[in-house]
C-alpha positions, 0 to 999 in steps of 0.5 A: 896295365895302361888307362887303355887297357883298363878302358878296354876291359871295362868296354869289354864287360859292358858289350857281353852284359849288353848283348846277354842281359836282352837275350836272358830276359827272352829266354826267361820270359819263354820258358816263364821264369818271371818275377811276378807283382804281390800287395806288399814289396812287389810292385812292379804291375806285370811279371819281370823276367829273372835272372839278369844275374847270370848276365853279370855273372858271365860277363864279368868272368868273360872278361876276366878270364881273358885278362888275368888268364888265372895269373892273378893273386886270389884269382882261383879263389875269388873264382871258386867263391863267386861260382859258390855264391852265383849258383847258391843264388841261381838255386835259390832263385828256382827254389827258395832255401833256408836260410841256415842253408844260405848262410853256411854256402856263403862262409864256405865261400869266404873261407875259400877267399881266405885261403887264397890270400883275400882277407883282412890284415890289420888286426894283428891276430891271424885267427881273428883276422879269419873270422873279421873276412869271413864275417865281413864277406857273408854280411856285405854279400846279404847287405846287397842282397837285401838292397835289391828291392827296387829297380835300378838300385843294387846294379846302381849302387854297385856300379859306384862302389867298383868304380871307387875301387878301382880309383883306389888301386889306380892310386896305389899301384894295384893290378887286380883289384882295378882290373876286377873292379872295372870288369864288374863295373862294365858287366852292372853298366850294361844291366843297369840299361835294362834294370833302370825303372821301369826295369825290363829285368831283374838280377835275382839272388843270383845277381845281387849275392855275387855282386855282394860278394865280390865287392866284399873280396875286391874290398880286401884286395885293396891296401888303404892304410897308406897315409893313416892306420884308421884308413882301413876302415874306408870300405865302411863308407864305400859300401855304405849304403847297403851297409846302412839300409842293412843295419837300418832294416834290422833295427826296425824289425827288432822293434817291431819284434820280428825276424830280421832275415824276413822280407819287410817294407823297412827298407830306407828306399820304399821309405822314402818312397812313402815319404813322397819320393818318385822311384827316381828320385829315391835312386837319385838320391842313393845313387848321391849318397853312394857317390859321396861316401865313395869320395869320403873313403877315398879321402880317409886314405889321403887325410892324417889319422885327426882328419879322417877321424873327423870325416868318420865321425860327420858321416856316423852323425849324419848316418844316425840323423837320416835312420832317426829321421826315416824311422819316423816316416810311415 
């Protein structure tokens, strides 16, 4: 596939997601499926309609449909799971399930995507490398899901990550993992236009579960090993970001002794925005940081193993000092 026809689908997902996000949030507002403001993570000063998700759900599928016609490696699989994590989302959305309930839908799902060939290779042990996809697809899906706590951020964030994906597989020779990545890319563009603060729209759980895991299975579809074998941990960086504010919001609330999957002000975006940030300078700010570990894990497929060790290593120093540094903000 050409760069025009990867243009093509990217323009493609944005158009549907353009035209859909505004005519899901009149329909949500109509019949009342609203997120309404709390005093305490919810702050948004009027009810925000719901369900952006299903906006970048069908656009994405649309496009993809169009493109692969079911043709690709993993296609089925990747379709059965995200119709799997979408609907858990869409469901939890209505009504709020439990979270074993959540949890045994979302490795049902991974274990789809293994069985379609999207999993981790590099371990040596098939059974091992099992386990390492399916834990890995189910941590990044609620890794986004938790990150969808302010406007503009997930979608954002997202956007960035498929981007990055899809200049690895153009670089390396892929078809689908490019063509997803950018069909995906197009669908959080033309709903980031309306989630941007302050946001017209909300994607749900519906939305930030699929996104989750769909850069979860376009990160095992990708081969990074090419110049050095500790390249394959580049998704590491180029999901960096949920993946900090996860482990930084479960740190947190360990200390504080209480339940890592509940709802909290931890999170490092509303921290920053205690510290005295504008919301749009906490995206600016996490959009910076999703653009430079992006550009990092690009950069460990090309360096030798000493150089992409050192690059590791300065990203993990620098992870600690800001979780050090955001623990201490009030």
């Amino acid at each position: 596939m050409d760069i025009v026809k990867y243009m093509q689908v990217f323009a493609g997902a944005l158009a549907i997601s353009l035209f859909l996000t505004p005519t899901v949030r009149a329909a949500a507002l109509k019949f009342g499926i609203v997120d309404r403001p709390d005093k305490d993570l919810k702050a948004h000063s009027a009810p925000v309609a719901y369900f952006g998700g299903i906006a970048i759900f069908l656009s994405f599928l649309g496009v993809l449909l169009i493109v692969s016609r079911g043709k690709l490696t993993g296609f089925h699989g990747l379709l059965l799971g995200s119709w799997m994590v979408f609907a858990l989302g869409l469901i939890d959305d209505l009504k709020k399930l439990s979270v074993p309930v959540k949890f045994f839908v979302q490795a049902c799902a991974a274990i789809v995507l293994v069985l379609s060939g999207i999993r981790v290779d590099f371990l040596g042990n098939p059974a091992l490398n099992i386990i390492v996809s399916v834990l890995w697809t189910v941590g990044i899906t609620n890794a986004f899901n938790l990150l969808d706590i302010m406007d503009g951020l997930s979608s954002g964030i997202a956007l960035i990550a498929c981007l990055v994906f899809f200049a690895l597989g153009l670089a390396y020779g892929r078809i689908f993992s490019p063509t997803a990545s950018l069909a995906l890319a197009g669908a959080c563009f033309g709903f980031l236009i309306y989630n941007f603060p302050p946001a017209k729209i909300f994607m749900g759980d519906a939305g930030s579960l699929f996104l989750g895991f769909l850069l979860a299975a376009l990160s095992m579809t990708e081969s990074y090993s090419y110049k050095n074998s500790i390249a394959v941990f580049s998704p590491l960086l180029i999901l960096g970001v949920p993946l900090f504010d996860t482990l930084f919001v479960m740190c947190m609330r360990w200390k504080q002794g209480k339940p890592v999957y509940y709802g909290s002000p931890d999170h490092f975006p509303l921290r920053l925005r205690r510290a005295g940030l504008s919301v749009r300078q906490v995206l600016l700010t996490s959009y910076s940081a999703a653009a430079l570990l992006g550009a990092a894990g690009f950069a460990v497929t090309l360096l030798s193993p000493i150089m992409s060790g050192a690059l590791y290593a300065i990203v993990l120093v620098l992870a600690l000092v800001a979780a050090v540094k955001l623990s201490n903000t009030g």
